[in-house]
C-alpha positions in Angstrom: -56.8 221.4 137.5 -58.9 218.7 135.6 -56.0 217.1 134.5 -54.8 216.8 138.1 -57.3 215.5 139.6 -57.6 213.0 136.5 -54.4 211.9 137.2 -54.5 211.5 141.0 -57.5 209.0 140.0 -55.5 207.1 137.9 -52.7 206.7 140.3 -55.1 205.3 142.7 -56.7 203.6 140.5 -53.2 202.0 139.6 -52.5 201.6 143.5 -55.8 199.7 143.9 -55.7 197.3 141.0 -51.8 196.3 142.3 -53.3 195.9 145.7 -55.8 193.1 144.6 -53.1 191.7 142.6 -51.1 190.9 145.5 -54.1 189.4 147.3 -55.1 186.8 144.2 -58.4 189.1 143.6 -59.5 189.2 139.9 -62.0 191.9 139.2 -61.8 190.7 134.6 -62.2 186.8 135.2 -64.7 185.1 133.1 -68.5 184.0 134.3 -68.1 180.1 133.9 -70.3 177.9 136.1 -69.1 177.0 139.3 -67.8 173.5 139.5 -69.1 171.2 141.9 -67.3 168.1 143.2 -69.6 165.4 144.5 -67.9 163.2 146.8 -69.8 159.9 148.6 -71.1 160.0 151.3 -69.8 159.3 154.7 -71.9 155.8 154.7 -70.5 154.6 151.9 -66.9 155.1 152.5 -67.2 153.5 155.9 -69.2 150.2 154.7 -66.1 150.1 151.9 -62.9 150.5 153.7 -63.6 149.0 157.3 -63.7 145.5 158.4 -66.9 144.0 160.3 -66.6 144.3 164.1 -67.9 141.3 164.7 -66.2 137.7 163.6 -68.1 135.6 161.6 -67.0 132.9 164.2 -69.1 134.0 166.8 
């Protein structure tokens, strides 16, 4: 009897594990620090990239 139950645990166990497989989940990845990707503000990309509104002839 224990070794049926022990085995009906391991098949779900199996069933589980190929479930998050198939949704990209990883319960064994590594603890590395998050990355973080600083990207400039707002501001500053405007005041690059875009021409005054006003012409200097004016």
């Amino acid at each position: 009897m224990k070794l049926l139950v022990e085995f009906l645990a391991g098949i779900v166990a199996f069933l589980a594990a190929m479930a998050m497989s198939q949704l990209g989940i990883d319960m064994n990845r590594d603890s590395q620090p998050m990355e973080i990707k600083r990207l400039p503000s707002a501001a500053d990309v405007v005041d690059q990239e875009t021409p005054p509104l006003a012409s200097p002839d004016c």
